[in-house]
C-alpha positions as MATLAB code, in Angstrom:
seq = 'XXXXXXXXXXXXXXXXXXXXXXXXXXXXXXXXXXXXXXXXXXXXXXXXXXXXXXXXXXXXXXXXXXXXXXXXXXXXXXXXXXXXXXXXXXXXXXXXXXXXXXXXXXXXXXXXXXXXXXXXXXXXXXXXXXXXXXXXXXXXXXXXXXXXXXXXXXXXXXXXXXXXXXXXXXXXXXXXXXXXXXXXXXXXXXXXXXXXXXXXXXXXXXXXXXXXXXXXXXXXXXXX';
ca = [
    -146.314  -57.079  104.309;
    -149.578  -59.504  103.702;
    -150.656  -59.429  100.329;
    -154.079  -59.368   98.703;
    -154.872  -63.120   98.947;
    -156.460  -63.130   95.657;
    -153.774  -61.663   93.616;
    -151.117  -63.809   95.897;
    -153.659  -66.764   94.315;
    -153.265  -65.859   90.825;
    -149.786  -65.609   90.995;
    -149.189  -69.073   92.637;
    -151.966  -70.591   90.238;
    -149.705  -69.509   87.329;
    -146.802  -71.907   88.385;
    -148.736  -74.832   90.146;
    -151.364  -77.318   88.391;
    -152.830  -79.155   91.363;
    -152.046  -77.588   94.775;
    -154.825  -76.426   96.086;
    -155.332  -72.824   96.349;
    -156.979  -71.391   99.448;
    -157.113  -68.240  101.449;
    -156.828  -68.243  105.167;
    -158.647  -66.022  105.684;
    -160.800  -63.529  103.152;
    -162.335  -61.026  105.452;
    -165.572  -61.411  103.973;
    -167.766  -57.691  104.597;
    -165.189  -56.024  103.414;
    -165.379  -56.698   99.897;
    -168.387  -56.380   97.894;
    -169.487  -59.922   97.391;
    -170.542  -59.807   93.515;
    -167.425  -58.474   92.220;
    -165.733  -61.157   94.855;
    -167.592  -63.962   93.512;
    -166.758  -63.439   89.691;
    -162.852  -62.904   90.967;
    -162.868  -66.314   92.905;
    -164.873  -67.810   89.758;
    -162.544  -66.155   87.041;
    -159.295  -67.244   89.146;
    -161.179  -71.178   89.803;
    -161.571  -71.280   85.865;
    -158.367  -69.802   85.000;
    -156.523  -72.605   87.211;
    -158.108  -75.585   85.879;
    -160.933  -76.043   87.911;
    -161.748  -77.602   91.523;
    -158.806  -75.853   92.983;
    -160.345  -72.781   95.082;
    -160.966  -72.949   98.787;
    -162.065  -70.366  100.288;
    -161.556  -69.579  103.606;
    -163.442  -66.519  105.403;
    -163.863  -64.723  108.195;
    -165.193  -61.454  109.943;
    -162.788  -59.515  111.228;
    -161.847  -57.783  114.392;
    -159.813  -54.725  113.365;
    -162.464  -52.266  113.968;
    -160.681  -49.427  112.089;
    -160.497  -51.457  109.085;
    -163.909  -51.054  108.309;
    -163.821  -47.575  109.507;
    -161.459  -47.038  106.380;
    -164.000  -48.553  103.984;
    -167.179  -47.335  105.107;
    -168.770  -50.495  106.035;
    -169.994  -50.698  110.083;
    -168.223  -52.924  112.403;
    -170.916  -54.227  114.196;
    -173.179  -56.045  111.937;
    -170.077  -58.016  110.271;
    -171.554  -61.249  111.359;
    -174.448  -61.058  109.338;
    -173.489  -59.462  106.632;
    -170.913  -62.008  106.395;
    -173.460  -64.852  106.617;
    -175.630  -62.915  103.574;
    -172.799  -62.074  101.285;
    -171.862  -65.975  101.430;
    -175.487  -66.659  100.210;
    -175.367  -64.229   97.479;
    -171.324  -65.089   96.183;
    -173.291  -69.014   96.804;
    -176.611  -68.159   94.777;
    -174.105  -66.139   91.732;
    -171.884  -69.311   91.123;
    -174.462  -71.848   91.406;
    -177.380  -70.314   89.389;
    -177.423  -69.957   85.847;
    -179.433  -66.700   85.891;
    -178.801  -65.609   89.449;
    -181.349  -64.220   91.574;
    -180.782  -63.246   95.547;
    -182.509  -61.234   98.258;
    -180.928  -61.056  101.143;
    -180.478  -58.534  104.408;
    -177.371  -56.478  102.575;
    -177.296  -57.170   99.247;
    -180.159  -58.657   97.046;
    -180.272  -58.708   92.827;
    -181.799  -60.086   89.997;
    -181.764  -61.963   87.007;
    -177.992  -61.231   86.591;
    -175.524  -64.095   84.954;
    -172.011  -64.756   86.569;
    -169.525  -66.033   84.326;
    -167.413  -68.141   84.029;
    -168.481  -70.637   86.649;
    -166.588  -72.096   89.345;
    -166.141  -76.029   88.623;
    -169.024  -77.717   89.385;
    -171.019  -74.551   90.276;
    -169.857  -73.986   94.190;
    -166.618  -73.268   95.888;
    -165.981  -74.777   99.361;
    -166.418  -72.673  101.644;
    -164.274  -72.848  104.913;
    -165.155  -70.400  108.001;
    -161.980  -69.593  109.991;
    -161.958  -68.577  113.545;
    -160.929  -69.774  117.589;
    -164.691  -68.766  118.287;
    -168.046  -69.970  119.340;
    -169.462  -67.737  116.832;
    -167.061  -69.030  113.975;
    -167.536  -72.731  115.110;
    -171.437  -71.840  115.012;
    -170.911  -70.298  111.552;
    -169.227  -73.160  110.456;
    -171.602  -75.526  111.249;
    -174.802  -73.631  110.222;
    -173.191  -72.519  106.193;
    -169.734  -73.955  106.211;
    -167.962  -76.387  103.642;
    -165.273  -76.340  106.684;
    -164.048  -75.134  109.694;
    -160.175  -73.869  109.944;
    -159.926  -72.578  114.010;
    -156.517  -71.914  112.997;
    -154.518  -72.138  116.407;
    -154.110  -75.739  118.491;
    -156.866  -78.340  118.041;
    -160.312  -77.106  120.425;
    -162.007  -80.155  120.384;
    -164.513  -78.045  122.549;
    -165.124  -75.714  119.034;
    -165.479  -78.862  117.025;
    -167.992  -80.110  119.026;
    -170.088  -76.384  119.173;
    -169.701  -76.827  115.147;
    -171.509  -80.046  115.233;
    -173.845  -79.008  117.338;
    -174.682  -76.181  115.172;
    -174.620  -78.115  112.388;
    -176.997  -80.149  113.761;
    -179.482  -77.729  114.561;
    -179.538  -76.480  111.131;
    -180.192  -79.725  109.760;
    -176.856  -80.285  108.589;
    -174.546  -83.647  108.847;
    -171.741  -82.189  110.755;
    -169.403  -85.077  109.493;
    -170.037  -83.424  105.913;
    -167.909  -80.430  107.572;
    -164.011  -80.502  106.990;
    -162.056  -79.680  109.641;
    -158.534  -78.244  109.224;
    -155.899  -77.463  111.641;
    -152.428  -75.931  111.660;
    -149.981  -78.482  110.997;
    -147.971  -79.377  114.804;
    -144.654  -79.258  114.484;
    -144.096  -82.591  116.461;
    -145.491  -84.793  113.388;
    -146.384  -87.922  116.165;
    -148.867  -85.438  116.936;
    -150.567  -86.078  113.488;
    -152.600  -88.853  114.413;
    -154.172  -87.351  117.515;
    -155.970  -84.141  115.036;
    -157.061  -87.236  113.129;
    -158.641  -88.871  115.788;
    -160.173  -85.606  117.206;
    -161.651  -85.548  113.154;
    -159.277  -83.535  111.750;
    -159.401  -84.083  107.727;
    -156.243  -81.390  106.580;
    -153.441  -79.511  108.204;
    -151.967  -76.392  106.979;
    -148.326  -76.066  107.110;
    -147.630  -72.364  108.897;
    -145.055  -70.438  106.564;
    -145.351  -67.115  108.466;
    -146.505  -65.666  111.807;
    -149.151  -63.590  110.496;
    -152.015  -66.118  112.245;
    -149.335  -66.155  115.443;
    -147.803  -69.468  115.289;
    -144.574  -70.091  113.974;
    -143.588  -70.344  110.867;
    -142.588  -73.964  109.856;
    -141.389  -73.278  106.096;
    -140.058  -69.804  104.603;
    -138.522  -70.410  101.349;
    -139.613  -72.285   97.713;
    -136.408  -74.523   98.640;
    -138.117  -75.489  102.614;
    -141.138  -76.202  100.857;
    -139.378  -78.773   98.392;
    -137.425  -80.193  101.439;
    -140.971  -80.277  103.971;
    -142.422  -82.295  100.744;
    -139.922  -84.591  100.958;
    -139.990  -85.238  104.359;
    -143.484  -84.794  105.661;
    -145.854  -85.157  102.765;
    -144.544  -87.909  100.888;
    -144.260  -89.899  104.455;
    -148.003  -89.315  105.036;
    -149.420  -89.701  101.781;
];
């Protein structure tokens, strides 16, 4: 089973201090992006601060928005508002938005995420996620090999929106040959995620609390 990524958050956050916490990915129109941006808030505070990343995307499974209501075909854009609106919540004191899905005003958000923002990372082996990415992202997370050829469409995009597209993070999914490190770096690769299932199809690298000690031990502490 995959588990909410939130509550799978909260738990971790309760037994770590510093790891990062991130989601990869939050499918972004389906949840209703007020009550989303006080949860990612709430869970930031809760944790210390500085420790949320969140990583989004649109979707593809057409019947899961057929379940909730919300259409399929304008998940792009609705995406794009509801990041301005969860954006405009944790970064104004008194938060006002109008926007193509959602819009309010004069409404407070509290607590605050650490230094009023949470990076946002836009996930996705597309054009239109690179795009994304380089138009509103914090990041960029393709998830599967390194496509130099979707870096470059993010920095073009970023670009174009006026945007320094070496400001953008870019993370890959960590290669199991480790030589193979220094080539993501050199393709500007800033963080690799370490695969620990097959839910995003590659294969899982760690599995168990005990792996993840041992992976520490011999990757991280190497590379650090």
């Amino acid at each position: 089973p995959i588990a909410d990524p939130l509550i799978w958050m909260a738990y971790v956050a309760s037994a770590t201090h510093t790891i990062k916490l991130g989601t990869a990915i939050l499918i972004v129109p389906q949840r209703n992006p007020v009550v989303t941006a006080k949860a990612l808030a709430t869970l930031d505070d809760m944790a210390g601060g500085d420790r949320v990343l969140l990583g989004i995307g649109v979707g593809w499974l057409e019947e899961e928005f057929d379940a909730i209501g919300v259409p399929f075909a304008d998940r792009g854009p609705r995406t794009d508002d509801y990041v301005g609106a969860m954006r405009a919540l944790w970064s104004q004191d008194c938060a006002t938005y109008e926007g193509e899905f959602v819009s309010f005003r004069d409404i407070y958000c509290r607590p605050k995420p650490a230094g009023g923002r949470i990076p946002i990372i836009v996930g996705g082996d597309t054009k239109a996620a690179a795009r994304r990415a380089g138009r509103l992202g914090d990041g960029y997370f393709p998830a599967r090999g390194n496509p130099t050829e979707l870096y470059d469409e993010m920095r073009r995009a970023a670009e174009a929106a006026g945007r320094d597209p070496d400001a953008i993070e870019i993370s890959a999914a960590a290669p199991a040959d480790l030589d193979e490190l220094a080539a993501l770096a050199a393709t500007g690769v800033h963080r690799v995620m370490v695969p620990v299932n097959g839910a995003a199809g590659l294969p899982a690298q760690v599995r168990t609390p005990e792996e993840v000690l041992e992976y520490g031990k011999r990757v991280i502490e190497r590379f650090a």
